[in-house]
C-alpha positions as CSV (number, residue, x, y, z in Angstrom):
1,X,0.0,0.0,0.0
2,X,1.4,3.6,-0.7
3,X,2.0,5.7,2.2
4,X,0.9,9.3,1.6
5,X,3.1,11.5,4.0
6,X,1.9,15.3,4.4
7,X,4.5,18.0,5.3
8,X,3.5,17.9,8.6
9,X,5.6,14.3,9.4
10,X,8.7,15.2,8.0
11,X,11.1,15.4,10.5
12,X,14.2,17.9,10.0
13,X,17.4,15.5,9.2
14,X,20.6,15.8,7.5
15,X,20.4,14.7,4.1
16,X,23.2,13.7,1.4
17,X,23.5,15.0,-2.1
18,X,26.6,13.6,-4.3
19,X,27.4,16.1,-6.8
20,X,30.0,15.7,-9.5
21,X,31.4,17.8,-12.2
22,X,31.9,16.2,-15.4
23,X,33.9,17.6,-18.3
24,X,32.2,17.1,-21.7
25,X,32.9,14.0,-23.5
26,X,35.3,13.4,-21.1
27,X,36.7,12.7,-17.3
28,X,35.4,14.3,-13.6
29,X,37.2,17.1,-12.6
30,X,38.8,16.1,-9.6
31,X,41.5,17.0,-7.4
32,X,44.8,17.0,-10.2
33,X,42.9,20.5,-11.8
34,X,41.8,22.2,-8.6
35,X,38.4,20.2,-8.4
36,X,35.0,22.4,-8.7
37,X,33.7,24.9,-6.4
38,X,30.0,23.5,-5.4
39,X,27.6,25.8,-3.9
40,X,23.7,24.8,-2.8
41,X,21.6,27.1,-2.3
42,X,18.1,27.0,-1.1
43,X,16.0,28.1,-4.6
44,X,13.1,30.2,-2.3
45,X,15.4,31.7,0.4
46,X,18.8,31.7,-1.3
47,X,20.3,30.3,1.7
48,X,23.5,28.7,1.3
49,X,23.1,24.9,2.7
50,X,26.3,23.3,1.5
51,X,29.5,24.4,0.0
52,X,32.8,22.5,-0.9
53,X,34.9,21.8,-3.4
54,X,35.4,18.0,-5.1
55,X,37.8,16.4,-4.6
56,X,39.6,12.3,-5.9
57,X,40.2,11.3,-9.5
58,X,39.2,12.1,-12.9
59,X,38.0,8.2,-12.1
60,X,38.4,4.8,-14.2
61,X,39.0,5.9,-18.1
62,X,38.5,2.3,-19.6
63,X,34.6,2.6,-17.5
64,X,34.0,6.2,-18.5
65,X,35.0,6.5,-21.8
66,X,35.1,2.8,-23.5
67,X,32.8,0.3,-22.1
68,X,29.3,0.6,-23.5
69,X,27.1,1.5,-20.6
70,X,23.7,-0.3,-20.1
71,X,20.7,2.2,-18.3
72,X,21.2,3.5,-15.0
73,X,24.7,2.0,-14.7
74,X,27.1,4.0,-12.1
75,X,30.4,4.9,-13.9
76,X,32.0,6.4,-10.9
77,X,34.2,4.3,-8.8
78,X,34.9,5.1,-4.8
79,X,37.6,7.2,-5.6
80,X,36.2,9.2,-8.5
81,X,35.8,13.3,-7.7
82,X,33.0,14.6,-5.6
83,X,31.3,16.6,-3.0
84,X,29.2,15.4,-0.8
85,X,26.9,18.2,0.7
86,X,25.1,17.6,4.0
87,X,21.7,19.7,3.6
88,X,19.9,20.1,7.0
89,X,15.9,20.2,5.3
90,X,12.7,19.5,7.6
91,X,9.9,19.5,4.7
92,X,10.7,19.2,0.7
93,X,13.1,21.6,-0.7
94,X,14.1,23.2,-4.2
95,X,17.9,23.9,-4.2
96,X,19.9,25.6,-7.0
97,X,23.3,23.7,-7.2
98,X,25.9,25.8,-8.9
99,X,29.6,24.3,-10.2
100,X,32.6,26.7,-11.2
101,X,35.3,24.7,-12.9
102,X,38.3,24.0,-13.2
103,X,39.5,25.4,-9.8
104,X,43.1,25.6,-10.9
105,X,42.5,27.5,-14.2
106,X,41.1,30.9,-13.9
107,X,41.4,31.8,-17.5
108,X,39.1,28.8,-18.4
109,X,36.7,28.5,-15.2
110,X,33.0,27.5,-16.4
111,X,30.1,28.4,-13.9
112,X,26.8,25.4,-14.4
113,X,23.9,25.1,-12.8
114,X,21.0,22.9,-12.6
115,X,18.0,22.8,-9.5
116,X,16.5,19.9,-8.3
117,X,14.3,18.8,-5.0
118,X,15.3,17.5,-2.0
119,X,13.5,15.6,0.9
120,X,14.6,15.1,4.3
121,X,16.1,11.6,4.8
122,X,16.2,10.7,0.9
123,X,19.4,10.7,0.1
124,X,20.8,11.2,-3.4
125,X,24.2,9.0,-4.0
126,X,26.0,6.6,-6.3
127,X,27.0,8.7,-9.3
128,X,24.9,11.6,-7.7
129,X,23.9,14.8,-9.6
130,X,26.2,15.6,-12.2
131,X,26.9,18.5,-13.5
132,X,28.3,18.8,-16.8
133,X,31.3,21.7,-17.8
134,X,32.1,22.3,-21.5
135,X,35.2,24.2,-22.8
136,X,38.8,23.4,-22.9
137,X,41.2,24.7,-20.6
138,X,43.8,26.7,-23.0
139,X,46.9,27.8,-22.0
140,X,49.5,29.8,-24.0
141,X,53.3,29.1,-23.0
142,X,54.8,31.4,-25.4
143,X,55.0,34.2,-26.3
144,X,54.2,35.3,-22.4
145,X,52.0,38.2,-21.4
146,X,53.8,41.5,-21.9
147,X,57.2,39.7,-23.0
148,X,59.1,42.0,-24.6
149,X,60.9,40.2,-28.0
150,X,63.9,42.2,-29.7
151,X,65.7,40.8,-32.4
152,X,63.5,38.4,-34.4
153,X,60.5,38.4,-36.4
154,X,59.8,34.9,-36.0
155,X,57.3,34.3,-33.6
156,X,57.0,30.9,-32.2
157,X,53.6,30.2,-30.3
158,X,52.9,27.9,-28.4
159,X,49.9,26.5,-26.0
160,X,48.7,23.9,-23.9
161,X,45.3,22.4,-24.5
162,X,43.3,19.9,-22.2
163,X,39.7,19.2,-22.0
164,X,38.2,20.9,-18.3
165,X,39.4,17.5,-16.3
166,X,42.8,17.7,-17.6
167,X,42.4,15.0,-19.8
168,X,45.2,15.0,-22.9
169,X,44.6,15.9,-26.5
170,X,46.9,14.3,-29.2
171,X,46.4,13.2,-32.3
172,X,45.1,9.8,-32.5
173,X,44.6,9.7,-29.1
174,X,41.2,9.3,-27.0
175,X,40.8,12.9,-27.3
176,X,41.7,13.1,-30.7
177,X,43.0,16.4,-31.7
178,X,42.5,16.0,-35.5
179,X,38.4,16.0,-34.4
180,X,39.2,19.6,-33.2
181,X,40.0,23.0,-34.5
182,X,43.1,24.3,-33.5
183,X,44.1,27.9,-34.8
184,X,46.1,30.9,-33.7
185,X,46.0,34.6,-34.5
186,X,47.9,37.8,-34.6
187,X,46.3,40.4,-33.8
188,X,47.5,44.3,-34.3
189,X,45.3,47.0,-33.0
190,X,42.8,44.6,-32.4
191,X,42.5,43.4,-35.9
192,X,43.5,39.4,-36.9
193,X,46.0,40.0,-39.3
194,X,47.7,36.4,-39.5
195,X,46.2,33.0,-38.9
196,X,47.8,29.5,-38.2
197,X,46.4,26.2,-37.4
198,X,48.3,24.9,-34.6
199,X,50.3,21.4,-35.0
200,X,51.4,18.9,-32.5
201,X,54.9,19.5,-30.7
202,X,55.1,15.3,-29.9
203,X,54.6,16.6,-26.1
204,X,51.2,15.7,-24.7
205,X,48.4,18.2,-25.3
206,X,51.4,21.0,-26.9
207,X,51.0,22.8,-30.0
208,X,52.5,25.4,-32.0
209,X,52.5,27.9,-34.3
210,X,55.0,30.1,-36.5
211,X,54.5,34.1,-37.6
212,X,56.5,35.8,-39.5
213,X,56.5,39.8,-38.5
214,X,57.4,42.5,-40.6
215,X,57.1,45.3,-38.2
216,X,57.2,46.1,-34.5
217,X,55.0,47.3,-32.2
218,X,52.3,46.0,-29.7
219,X,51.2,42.9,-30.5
220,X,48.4,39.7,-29.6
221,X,47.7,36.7,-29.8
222,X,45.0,34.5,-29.7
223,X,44.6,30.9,-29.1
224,X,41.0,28.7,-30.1
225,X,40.0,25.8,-29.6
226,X,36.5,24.6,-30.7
227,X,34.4,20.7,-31.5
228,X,31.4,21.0,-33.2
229,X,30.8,17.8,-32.1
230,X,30.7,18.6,-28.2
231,X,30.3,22.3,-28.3
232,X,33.5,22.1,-26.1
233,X,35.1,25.3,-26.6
234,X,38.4,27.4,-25.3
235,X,40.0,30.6,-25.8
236,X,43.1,32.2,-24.2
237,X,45.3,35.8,-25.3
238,X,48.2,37.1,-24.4
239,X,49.4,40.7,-25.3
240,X,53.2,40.9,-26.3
241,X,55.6,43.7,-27.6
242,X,58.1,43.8,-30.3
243,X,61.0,46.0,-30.7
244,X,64.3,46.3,-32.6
């Protein structure tokens, strides 16, 4: 027989909410890229209830990314990344629960959000609530911001590129870099006047580009990355200066 239970019997408890943040097509964002910044609020009040950040691995790659899943089957593993917030609720709740990731990457920091209800005593683990970041985390190692480059009119650029769990691009490789686009720009007075695709270094996730300059001056440049088939996405800039 089903129990109806009015508002009234609800008793206030302590009850658990997994939440996970889970890069695009890829890994969790755990504890080797600064984890994600979880915040619950309380959707009528906007009382903050739980805040933390998660923390563990990116979790088992040959379960997340290989093995065909079946319906409701958990692909985290005891050590993959999370939060577990402990809401104190005495009657059914709406909470807003908002992710910013990756922690350890400013430049490339995605805020999510997604709301859901909570009742006292029902807990919500296993996999939990995920909430999913897009975007690549992007990088640029050269030329540095504000560097000042005498002598040469060859500029070499160059830029690290991971998806938001840190999880390696290559060619060929799970995240294949030949499904991406990859460019550079110079820009001059805010205008692109030189473009480049960027090409594998043979170091993990590194890739370059060449410019030839013909003048000096202040300088950018501009680093995308972009899958049309994820609507992962990633930018980075770095101003630079060039003098005889």
């Amino acid at each position: 027989m089903l129990m109806i239970l009015s508002c009234a019997t609800y008793a206030q408890d302590t009850t658990l909410l997994t939440i996970r943040a889970k890069a695009v097509d890829a890994k969790f964002i755990g504890s080797s890229i600064g984890g994600a910044r979880v915040m619950v609020h309380d959707a009528v009040t906007g009382a903050l209830l739980a805040e933390g950040v998660t923390t563990g691995s990116t979790g088992d790659t040959e379960l997340i990314m290989k093995t065909p899943r079946k319906r409701r089957q958990q692909i985290s593993t005891e050590a993959t990344s999370a939060f577990l917030a402990k809401v104190l609720i005495e009657r059914p709740t709406k909470v807003n629960v908002t992710v910013i990731a990756p922690q350890n990457n400013g430049n490339a920091k995605i805020t999510a959000s997604t709301a859901l209800w909570m009742f006292p005593g029902k807990n919500i683990l296993g996999d939990g609530l995920v909430v999913y970041i897009h975007g690549f985390a992007v990088d640029i190692l050269s030329p540095q911001t504000h560097e000042v480059i005498e002598g040469t009119k060859e500029i070499e650029v160059k830029a690290n590129i991971v998806l938001m769990c840190g999880c390696p691009v290559q060619p060929d490789g799970i995240w294949d870099s030949n499904d991406y686009t990859l460019i550079a720009h110079l820009k001059k007075d805010g205008e692109i006047i030189q473009e480049s695709p960027l090409t594998y270094t043979g170091k993990s996730s590194t890739f370059q580009a060449n410019f030839a300059v013909e003048e000096n001056g202040n300088f950018e440049v501009e680093v995308i990355a972009f899958d049309e088939n994820t609507a992962n996405t990633g930018y980075s800039i770095v101003g630079f200066i060039i003098r005889e």
